[in-house]
MDAnalysis code that builds the backbone (N, CA, C; Angstrom):
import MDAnalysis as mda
import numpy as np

u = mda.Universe.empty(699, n_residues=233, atom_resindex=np.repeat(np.arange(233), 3), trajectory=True)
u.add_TopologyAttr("name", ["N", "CA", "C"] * 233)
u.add_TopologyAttr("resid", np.arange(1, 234))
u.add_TopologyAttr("resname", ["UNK", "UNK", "UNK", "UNK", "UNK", "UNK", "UNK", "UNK", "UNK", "UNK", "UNK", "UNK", "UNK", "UNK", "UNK", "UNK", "UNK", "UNK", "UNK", "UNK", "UNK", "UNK", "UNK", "UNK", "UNK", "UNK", "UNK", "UNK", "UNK", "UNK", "UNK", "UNK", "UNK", "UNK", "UNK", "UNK", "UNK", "UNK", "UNK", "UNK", "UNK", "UNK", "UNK", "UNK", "UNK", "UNK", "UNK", "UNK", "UNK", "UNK", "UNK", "UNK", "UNK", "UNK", "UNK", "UNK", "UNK", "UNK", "UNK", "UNK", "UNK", "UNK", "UNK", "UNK", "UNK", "UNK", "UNK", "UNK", "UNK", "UNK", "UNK", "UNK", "UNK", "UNK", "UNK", "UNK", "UNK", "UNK", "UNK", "UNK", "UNK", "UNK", "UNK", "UNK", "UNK", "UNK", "UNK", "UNK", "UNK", "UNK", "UNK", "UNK", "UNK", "UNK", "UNK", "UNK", "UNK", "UNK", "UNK", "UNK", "UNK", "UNK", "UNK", "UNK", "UNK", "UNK", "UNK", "UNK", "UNK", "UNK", "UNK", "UNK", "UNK", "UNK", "UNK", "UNK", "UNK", "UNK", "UNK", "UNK", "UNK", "UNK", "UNK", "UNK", "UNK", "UNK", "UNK", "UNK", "UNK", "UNK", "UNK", "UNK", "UNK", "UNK", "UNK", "UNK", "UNK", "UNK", "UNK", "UNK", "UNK", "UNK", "UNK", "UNK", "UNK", "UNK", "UNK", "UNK", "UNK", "UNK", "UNK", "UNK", "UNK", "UNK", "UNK", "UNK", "UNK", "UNK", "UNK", "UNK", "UNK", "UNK", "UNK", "UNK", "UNK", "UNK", "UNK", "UNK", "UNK", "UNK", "UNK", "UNK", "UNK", "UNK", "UNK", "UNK", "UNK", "UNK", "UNK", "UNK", "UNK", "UNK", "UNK", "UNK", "UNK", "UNK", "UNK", "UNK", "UNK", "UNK", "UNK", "UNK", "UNK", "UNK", "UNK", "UNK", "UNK", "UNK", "UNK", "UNK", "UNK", "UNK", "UNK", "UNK", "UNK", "UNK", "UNK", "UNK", "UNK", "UNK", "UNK", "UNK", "UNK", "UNK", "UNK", "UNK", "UNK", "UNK", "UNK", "UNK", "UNK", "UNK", "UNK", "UNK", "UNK", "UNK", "UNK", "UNK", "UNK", "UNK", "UNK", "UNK", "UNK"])
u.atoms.positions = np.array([
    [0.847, -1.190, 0.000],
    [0.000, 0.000, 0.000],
    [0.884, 1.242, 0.000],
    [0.340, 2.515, -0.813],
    [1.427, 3.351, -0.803],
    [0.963, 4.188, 0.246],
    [2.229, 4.912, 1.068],
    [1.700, 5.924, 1.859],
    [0.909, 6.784, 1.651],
    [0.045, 7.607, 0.404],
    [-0.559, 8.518, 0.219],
    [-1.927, 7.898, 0.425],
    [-2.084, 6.663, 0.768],
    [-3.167, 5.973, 1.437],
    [-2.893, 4.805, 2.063],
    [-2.035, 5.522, 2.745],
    [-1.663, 4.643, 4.241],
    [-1.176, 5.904, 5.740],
    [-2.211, 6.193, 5.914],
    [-1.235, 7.367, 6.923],
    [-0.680, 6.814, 8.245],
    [-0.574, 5.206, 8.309],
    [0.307, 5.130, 9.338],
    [2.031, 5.163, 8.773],
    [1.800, 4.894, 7.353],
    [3.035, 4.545, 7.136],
    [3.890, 5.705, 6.719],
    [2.773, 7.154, 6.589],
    [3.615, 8.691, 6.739],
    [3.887, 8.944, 8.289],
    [3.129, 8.342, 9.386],
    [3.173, 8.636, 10.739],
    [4.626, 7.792, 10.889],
    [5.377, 6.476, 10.063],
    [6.647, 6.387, 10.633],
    [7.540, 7.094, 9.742],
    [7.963, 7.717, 9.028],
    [8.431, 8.836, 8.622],
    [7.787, 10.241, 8.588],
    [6.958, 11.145, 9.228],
    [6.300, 11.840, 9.299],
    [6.959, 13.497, 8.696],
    [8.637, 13.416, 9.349],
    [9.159, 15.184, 9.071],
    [9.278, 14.787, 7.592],
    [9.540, 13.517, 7.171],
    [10.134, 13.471, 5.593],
    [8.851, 13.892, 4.625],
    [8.111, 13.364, 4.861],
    [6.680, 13.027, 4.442],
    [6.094, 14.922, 4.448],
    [6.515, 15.400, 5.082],
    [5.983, 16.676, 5.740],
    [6.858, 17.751, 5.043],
    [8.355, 17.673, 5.157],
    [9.614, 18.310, 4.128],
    [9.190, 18.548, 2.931],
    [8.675, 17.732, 2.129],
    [8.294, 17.406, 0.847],
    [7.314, 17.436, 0.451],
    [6.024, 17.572, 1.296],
    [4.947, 17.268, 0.778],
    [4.447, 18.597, 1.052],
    [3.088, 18.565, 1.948],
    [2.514, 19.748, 2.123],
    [2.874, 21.157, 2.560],
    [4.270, 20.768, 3.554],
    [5.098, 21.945, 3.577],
    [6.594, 21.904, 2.709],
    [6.613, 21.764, 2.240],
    [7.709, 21.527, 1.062],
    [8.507, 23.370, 1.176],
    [7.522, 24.332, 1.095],
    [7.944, 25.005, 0.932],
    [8.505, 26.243, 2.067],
    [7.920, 25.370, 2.744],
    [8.958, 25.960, 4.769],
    [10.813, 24.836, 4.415],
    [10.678, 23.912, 3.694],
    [11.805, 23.517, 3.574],
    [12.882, 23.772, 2.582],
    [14.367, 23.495, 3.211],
    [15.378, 23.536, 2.679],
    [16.397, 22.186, 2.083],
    [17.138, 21.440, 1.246],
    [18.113, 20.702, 1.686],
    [17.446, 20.412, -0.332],
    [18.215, 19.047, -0.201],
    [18.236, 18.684, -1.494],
    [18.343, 16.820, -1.437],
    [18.133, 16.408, -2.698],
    [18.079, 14.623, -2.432],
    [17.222, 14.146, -1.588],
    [17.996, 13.037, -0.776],
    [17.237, 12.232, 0.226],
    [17.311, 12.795, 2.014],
    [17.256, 14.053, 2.075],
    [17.626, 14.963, 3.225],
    [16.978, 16.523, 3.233],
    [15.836, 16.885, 4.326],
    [15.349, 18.204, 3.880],
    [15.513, 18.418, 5.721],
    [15.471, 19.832, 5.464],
    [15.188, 20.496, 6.916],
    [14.109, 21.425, 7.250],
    [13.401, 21.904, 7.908],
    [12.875, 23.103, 7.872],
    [13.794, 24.834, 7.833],
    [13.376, 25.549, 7.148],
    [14.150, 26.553, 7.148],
    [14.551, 27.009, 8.098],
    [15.762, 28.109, 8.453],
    [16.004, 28.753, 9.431],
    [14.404, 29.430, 10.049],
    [14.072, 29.592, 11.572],
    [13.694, 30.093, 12.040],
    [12.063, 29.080, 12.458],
    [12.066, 27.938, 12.143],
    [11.411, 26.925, 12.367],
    [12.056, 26.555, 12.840],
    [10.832, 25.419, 13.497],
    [11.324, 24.325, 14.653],
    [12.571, 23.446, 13.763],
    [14.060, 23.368, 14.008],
    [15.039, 22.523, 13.516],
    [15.291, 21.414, 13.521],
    [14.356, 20.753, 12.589],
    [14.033, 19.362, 12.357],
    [14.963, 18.905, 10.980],
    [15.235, 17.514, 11.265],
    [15.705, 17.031, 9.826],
    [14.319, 16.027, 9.404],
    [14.342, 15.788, 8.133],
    [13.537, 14.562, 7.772],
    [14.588, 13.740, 6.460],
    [14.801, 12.439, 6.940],
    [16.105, 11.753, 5.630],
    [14.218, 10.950, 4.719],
    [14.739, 10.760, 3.943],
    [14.287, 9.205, 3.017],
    [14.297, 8.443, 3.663],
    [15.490, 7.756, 4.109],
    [16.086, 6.292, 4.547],
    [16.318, 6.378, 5.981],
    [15.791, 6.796, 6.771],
    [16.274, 6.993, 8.200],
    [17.872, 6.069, 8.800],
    [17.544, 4.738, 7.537],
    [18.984, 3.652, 8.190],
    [19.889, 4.320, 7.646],
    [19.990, 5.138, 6.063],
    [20.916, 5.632, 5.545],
    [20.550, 7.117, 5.262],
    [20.906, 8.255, 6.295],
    [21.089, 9.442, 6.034],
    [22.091, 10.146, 5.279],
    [21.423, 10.791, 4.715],
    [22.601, 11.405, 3.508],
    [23.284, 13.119, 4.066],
    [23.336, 12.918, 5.326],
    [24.156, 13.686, 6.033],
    [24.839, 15.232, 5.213],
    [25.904, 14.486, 4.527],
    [26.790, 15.938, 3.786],
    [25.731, 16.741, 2.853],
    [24.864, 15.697, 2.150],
    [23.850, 16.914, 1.254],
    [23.370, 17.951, 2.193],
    [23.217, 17.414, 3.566],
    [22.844, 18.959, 4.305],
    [23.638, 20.038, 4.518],
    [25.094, 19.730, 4.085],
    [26.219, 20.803, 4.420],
    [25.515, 22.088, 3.883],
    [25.502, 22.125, 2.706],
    [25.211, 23.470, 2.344],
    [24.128, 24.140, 2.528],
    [23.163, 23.832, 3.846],
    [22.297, 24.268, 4.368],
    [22.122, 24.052, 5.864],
    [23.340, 24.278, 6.352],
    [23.253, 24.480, 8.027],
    [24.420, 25.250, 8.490],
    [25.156, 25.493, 9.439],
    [25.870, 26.039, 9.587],
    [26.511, 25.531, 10.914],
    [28.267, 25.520, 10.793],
    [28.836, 24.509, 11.575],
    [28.222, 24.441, 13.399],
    [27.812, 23.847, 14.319],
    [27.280, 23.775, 16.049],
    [25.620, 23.925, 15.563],
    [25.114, 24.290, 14.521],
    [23.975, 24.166, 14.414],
    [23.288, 22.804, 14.549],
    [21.840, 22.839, 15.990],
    [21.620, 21.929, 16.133],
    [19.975, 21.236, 15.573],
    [19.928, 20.017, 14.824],
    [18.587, 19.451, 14.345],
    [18.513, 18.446, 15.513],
    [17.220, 18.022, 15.133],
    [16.300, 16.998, 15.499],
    [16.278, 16.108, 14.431],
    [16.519, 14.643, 14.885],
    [16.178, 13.669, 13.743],
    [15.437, 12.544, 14.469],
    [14.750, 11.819, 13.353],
    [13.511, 11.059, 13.663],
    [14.190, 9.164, 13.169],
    [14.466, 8.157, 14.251],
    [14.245, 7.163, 13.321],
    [15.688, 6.742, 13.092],
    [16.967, 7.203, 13.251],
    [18.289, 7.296, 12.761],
    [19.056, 6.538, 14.130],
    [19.709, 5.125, 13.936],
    [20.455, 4.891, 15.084],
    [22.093, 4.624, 14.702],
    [22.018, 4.825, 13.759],
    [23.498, 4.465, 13.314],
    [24.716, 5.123, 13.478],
    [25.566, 5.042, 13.080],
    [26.659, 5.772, 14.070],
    [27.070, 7.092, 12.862],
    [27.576, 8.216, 14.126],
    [27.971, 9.297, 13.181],
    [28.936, 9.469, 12.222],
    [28.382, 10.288, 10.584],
    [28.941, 10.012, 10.021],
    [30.707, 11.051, 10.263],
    [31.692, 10.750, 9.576],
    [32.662, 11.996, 9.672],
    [31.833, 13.507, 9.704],
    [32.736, 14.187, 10.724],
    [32.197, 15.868, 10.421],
    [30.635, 15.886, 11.071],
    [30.241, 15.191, 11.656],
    [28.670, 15.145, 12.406],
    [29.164, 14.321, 13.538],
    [28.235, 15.303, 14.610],
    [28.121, 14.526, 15.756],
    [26.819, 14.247, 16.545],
    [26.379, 13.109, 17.894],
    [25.214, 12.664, 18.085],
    [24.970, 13.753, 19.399],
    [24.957, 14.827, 19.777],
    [24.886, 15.759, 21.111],
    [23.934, 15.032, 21.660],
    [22.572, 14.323, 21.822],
    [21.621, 13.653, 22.564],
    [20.899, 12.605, 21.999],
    [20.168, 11.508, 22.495],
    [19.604, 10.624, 22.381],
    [18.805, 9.782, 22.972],
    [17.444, 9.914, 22.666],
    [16.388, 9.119, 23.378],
    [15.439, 8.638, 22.727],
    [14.322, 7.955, 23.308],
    [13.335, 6.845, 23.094],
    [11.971, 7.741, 22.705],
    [11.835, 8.029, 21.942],
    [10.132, 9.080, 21.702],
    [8.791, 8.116, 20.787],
    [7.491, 7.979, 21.359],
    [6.731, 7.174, 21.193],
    [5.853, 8.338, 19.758],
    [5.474, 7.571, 19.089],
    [4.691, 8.483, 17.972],
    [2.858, 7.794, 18.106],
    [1.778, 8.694, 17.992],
    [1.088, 8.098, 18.642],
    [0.260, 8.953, 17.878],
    [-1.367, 7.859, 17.714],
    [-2.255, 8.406, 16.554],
    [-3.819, 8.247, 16.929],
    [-4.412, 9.491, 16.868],
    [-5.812, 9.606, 17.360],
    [-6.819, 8.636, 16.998],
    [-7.175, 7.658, 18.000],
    [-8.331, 6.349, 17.901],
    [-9.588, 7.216, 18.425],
    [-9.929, 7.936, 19.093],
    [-10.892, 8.220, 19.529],
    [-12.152, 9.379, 18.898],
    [-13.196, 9.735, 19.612],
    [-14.346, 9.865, 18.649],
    [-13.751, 11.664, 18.696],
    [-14.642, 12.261, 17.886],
    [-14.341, 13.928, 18.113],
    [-14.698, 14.769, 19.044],
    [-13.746, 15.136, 20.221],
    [-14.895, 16.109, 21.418],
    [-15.847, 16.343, 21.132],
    [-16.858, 16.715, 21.710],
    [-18.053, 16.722, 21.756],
    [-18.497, 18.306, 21.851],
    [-17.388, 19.067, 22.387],
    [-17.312, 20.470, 22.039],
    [-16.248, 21.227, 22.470],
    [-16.037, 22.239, 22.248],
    [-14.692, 23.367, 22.336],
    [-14.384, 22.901, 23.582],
    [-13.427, 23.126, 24.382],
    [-13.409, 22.742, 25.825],
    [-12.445, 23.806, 26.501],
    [-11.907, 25.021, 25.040],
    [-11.286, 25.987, 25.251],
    [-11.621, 27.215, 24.502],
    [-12.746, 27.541, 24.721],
    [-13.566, 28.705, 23.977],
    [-13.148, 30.343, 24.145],
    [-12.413, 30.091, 25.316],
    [-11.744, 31.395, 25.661],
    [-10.226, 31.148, 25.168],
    [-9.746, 30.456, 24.746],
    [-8.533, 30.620, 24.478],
    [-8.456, 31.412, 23.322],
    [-7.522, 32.036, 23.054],
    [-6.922, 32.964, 21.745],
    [-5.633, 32.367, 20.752],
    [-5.990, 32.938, 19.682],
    [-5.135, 32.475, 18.420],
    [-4.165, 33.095, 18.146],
    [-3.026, 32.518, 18.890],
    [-1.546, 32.960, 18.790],
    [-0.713, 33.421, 17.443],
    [-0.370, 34.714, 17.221],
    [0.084, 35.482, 16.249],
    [1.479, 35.939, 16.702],
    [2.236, 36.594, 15.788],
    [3.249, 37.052, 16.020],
    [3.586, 38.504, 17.361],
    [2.128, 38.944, 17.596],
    [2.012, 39.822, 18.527],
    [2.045, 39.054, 20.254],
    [1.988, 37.574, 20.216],
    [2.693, 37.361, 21.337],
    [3.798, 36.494, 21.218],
    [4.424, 36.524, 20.169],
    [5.724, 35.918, 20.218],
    [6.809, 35.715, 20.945],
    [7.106, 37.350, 21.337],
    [7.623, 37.572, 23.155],
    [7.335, 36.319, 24.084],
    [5.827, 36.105, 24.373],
    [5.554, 35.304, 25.725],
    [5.357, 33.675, 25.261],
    [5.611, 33.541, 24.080],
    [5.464, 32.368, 23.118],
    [6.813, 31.778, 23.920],
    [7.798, 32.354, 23.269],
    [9.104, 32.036, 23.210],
    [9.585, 31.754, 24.422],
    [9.000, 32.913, 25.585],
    [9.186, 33.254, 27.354],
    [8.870, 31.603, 27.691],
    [7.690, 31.009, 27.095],
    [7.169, 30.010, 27.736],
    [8.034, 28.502, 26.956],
    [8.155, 28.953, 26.112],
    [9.124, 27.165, 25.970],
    [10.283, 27.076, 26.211],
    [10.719, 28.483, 26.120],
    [12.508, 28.524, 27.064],
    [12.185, 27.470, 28.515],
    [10.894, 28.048, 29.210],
    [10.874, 27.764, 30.208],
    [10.433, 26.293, 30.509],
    [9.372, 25.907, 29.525],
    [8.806, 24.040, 29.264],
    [9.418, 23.128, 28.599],
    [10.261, 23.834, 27.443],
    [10.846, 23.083, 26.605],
    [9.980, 22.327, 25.816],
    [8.960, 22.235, 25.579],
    [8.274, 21.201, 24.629],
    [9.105, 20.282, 23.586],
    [10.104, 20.690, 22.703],
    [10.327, 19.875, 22.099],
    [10.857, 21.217, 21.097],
    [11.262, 20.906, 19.736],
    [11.997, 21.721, 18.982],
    [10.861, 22.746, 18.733],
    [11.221, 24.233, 18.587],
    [10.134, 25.527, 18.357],
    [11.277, 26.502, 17.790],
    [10.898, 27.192, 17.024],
    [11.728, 28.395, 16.594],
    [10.863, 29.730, 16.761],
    [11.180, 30.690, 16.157],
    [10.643, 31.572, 16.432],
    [9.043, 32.239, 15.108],
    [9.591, 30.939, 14.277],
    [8.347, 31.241, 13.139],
    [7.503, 29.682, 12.834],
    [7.958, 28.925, 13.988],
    [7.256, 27.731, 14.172],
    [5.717, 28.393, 13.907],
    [4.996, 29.223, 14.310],
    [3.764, 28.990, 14.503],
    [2.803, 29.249, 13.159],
    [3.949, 29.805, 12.203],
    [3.436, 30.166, 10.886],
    [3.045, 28.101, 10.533],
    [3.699, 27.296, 11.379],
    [3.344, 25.675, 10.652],
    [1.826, 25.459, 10.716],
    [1.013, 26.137, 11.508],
    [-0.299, 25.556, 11.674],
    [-0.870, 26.494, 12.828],
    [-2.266, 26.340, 13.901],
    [-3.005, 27.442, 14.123],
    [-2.362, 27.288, 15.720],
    [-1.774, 27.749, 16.254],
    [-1.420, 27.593, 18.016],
    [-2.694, 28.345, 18.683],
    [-2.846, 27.998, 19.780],
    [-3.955, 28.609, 20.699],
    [-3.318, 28.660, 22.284],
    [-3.608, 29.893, 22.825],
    [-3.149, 30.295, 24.280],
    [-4.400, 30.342, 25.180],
    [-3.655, 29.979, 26.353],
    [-5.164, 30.452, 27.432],
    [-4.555, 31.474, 28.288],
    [-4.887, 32.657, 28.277],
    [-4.070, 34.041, 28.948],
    [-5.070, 34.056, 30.116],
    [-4.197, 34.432, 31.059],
    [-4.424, 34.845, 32.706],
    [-5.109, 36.324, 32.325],
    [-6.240, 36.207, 32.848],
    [-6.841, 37.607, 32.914],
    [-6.087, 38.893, 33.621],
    [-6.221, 38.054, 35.041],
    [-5.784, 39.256, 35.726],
    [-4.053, 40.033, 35.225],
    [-3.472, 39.010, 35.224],
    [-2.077, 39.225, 34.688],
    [-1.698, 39.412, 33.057],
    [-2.768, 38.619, 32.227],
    [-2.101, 38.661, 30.894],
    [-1.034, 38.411, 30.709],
    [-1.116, 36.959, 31.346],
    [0.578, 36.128, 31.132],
    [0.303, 35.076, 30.268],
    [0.607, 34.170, 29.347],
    [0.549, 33.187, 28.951],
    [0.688, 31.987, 29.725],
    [-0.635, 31.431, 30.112],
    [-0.825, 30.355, 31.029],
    [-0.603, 28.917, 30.375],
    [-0.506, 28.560, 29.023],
    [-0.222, 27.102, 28.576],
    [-0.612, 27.608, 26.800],
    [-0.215, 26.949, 25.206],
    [-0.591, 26.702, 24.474],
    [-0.371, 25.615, 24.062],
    [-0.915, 25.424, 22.833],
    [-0.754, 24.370, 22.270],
    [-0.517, 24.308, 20.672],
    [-0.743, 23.542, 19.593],
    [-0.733, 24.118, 18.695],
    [-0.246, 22.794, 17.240],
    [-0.444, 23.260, 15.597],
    [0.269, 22.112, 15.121],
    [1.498, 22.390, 14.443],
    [2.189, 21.605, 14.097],
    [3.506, 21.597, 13.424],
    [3.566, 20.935, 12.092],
    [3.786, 19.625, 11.905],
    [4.077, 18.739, 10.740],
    [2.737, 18.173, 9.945],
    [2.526, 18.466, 8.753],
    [1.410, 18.157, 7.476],
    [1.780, 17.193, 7.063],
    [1.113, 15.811, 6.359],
    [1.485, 15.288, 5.661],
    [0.488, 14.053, 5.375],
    [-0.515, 14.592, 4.235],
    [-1.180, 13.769, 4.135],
    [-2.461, 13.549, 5.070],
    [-3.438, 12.965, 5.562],
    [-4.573, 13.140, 6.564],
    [-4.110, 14.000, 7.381],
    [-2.705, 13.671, 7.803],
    [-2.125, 13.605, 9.294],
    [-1.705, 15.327, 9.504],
    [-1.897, 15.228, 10.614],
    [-1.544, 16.989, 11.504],
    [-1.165, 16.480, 12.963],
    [-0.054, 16.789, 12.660],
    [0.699, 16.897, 14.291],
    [0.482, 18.334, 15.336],
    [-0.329, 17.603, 16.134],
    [-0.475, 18.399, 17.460],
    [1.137, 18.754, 18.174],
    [1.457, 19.707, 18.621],
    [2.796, 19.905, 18.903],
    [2.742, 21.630, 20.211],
    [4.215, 21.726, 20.257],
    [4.432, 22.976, 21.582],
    [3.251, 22.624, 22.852],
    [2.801, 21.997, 22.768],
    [2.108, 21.559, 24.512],
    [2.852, 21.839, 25.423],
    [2.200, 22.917, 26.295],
    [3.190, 23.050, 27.413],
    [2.516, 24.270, 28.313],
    [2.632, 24.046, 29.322],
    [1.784, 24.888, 30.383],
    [2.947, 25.784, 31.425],
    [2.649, 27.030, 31.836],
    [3.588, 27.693, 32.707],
    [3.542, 27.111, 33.916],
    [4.940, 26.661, 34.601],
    [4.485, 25.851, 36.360],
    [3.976, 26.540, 36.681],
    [3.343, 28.107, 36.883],
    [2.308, 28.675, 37.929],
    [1.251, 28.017, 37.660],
    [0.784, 27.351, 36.344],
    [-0.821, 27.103, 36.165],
    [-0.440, 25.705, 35.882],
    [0.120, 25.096, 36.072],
    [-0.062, 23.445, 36.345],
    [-1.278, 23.353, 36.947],
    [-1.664, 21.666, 36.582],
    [-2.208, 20.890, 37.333],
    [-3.984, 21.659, 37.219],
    [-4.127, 22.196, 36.167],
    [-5.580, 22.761, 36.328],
    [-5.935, 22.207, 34.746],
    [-5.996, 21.408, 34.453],
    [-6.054, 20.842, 32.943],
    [-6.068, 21.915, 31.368],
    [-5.038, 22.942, 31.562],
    [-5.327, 23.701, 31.130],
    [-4.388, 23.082, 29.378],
    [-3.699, 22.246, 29.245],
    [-3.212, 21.436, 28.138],
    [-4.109, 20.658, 27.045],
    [-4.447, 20.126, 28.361],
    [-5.901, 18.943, 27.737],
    [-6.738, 19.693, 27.507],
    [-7.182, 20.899, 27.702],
    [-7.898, 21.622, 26.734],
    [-8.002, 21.869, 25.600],
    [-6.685, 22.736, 25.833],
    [-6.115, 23.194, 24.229],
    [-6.267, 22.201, 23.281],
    [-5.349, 21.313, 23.873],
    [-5.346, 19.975, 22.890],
    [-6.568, 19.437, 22.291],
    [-7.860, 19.283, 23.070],
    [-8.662, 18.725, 23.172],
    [-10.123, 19.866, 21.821],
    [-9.630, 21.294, 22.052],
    [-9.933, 22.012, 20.911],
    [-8.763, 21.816, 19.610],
    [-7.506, 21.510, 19.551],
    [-6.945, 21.645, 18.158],
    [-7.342, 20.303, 17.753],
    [-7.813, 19.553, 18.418],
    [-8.023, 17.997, 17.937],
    [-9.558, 18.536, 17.040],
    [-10.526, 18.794, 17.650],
    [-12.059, 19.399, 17.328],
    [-11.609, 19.412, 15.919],
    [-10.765, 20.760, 16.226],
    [-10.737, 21.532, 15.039],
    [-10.245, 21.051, 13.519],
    [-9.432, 19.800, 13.881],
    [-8.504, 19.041, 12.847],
    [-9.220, 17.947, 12.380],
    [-10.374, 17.279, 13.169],
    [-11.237, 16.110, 12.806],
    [-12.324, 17.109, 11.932],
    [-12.979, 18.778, 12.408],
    [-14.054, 18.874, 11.372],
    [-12.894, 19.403, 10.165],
    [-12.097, 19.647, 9.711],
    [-11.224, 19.407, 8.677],
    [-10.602, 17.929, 7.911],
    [-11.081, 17.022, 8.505],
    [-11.394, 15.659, 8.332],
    [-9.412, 15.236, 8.001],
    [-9.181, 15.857, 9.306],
    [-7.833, 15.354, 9.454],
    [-7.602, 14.444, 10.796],
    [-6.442, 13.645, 10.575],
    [-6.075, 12.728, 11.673],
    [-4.927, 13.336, 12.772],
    [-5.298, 13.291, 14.005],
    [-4.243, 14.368, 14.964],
    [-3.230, 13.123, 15.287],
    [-2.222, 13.524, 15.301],
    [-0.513, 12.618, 15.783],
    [0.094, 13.669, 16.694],
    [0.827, 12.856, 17.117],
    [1.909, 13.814, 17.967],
    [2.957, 12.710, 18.443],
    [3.990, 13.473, 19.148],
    [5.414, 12.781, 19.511],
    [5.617, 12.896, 20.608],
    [5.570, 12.132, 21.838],
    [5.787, 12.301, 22.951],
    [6.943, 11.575, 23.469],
    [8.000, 12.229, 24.330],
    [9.308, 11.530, 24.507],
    [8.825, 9.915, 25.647],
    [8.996, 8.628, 25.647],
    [8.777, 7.587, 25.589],
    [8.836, 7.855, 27.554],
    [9.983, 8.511, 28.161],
    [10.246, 8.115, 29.622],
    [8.873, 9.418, 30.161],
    [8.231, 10.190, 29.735],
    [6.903, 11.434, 30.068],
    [5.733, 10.415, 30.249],
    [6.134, 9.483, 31.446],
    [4.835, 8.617, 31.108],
    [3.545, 9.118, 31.693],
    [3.723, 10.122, 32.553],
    [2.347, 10.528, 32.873],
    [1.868, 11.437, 31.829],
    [2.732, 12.134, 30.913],
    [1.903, 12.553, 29.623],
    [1.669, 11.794, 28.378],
    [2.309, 10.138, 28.302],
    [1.837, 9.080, 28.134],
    [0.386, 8.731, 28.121],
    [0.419, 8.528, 29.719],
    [-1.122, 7.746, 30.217],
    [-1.923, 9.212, 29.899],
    [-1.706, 10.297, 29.687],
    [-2.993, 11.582, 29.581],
    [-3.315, 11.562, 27.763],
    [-2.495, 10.818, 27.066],
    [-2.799, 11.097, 25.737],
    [-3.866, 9.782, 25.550],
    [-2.860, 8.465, 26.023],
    [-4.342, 7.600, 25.642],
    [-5.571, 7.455, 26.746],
    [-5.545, 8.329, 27.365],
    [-7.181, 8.313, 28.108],
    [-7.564, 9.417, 27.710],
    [-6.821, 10.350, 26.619],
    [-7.971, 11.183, 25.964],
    [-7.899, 10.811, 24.834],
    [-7.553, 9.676, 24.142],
    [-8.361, 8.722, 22.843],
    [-6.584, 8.708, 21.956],
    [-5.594, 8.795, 21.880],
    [-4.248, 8.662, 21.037],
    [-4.244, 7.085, 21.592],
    [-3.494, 6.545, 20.656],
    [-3.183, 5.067, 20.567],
    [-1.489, 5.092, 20.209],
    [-0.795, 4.314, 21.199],
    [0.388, 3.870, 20.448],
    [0.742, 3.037, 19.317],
    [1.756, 4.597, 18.337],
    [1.785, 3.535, 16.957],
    [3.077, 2.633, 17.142],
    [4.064, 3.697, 17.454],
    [5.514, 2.760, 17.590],
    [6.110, 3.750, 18.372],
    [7.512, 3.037, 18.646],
    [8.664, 3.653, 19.329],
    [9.715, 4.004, 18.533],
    [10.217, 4.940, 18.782],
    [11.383, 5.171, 17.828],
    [12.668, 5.878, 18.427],
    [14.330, 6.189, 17.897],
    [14.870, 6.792, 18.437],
    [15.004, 8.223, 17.702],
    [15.016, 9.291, 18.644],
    [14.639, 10.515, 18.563],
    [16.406, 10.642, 18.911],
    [17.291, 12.020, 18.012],
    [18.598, 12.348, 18.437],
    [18.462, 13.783, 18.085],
    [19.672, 14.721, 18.911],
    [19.734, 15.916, 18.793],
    [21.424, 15.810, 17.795],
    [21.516, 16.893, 16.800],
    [22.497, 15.958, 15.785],
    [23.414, 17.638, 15.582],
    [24.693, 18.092, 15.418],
    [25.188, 18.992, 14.891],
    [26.545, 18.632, 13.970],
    [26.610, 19.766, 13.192],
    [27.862, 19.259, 12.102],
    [28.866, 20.169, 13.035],
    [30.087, 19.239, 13.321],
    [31.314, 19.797, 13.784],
    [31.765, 21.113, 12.885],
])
C-alpha cells in the first residue's frame, strides 16, 4: 500500500513526508535529506532513516547548528556529531471527536505574542520551536486575565497527508495541574477532525504521565522510535 493511502506509514516517517509534501515550501536541503528553514522548529527529515545522507545537508546548516532527527540509530557520520539521544513514542488519534470546544476562551496565537510564546518554551521546553514555528499551523493560548501572562498553548507543526501533528504543549508551572493542556489539545483535535484530518503527535517515551494523559484522551500507540539531537562539527 502506498503511503498517500496509508497514513500510518507517513506517521513512521512523518518530518520526511511533511519536508516534501505539504510543507515543502517551509523547507530547505536537497536529495534524500530536507530540513525546515532557518527560524522553524530545527528538524531534519532523511528518506532512509537507516541511511542518512548527512553531507547533502552541508550546504544548508551552519557549523554547532543543532537538528532533530527522527528514526536514525546508526553511528555518526565523519564531520557530524550525536549531542543527545532518546526513546520518543509516535502516537495516533483512535478516539471519537470532542463533543465540544473545551477551550472557547482561548486565543489564536500570532506574532504579537511571540515575546511570551518564546518566554514560555525557554521555560517548558516542549520539544523543537523556533521563532516562526507557529506560521506551521493554528497555536492557541489560554491568557491569565488578571495578569495577561501566557498560562499554557498548544498548537500544530508537521502536514502530511490526513495527518496533523499536534505539537508545543506546554503549560507555565504557575498554572499546572488545572487541565489547562488537555484543553487546548482537546480544541486543536475538534478543530482538525471537522477538517477531516487525523491528529498525531510525539511524545518523549520516559513522560509517562503525559503518556497515560494522551491515551485516556483517545491517542493510541503507533511505535517507538529513536529521537537524536544531531550537529555538524
Amino acid at each position: 500500500m502506498s503511503t498517500a493511502a496509508d497514513p500510518e506509514a507517513l506517521l513512521d516517517n512523518l518530518f520526511w513526508h511533511a519536508l516534501t509534501g505539504a510543507q515543502a515550501h517551509f523547507a530547505t536541503g536537497e536529495g534524500d535529506i530536507r530540513r525546515f528553514a532557518t527560524g522553524f522548529s530545527p528538524i531534519v527529515g532523511f528518506a532512509d532513516p537507516e541511511r542518512p545522507q548527512l553531507d547533502a545537508l552541508l550546504p544548508y546548516c551552519e557549523t554547532g547548528e543543532q537538528f532533530y532527527c527522527d528514526g536514525w540509530s546508526g553511528a555518526a557520520p565523519p564531520g557530524w556529531r550525536i549531542d543527545a539521544e532518546a526513546r520518543m513514542r509516535k502516537m495516533i488519534w483512535r478516539g471519537p471527536m470532542p463533543a465540544q470546544d473545551e477551550a472557547r476562551e482561548a486565543v489564536r496565537l500570532g506574532p504579537a505574542q511571540l515575546p511570551q510564546i518564546l518566554d514560555l518554551v525557554s521555560l517548558t521546553r516542549p520539544g523543537p520551536f523556533g521563532p516562526r514555528t507557529i506560521e506551521l499551523g493554528e497555536y492557541f493560548g489560554l491568557v491569565d486575565a488578571a495578569s495577561g501572562r501566557l498560562m499554557a498553548m498548544t498548537g500544530e507543526r508537521c502536514a502530511a497527508g490526513p495527518l496533523r501533528e499536534i505539537s508545543g504543549v506546554c503549560t507555565h508551572p504557575d498554572f499546572q495541574g488545572r487541565g489547562l493542556a488537555r484543553r487546548l489539545m482537546a480544541k486543536v483535535i475538534r478543530r482538525q477532525m471537522q477538517r477531516g484530518e487525523t491528529p498525531v503527535l510525539h511524545v518523549m517515551s520516559s513522560n509517562e504521565g503525559a503518556c497515560a494523559l494522551y491515551r485516556r484522551m483517545g491517542f493510541a500507540d503507533h511505535r517507538e522510535t529513536v529521537v537524536r539531537v544531531i550537529s555538524r562539527n
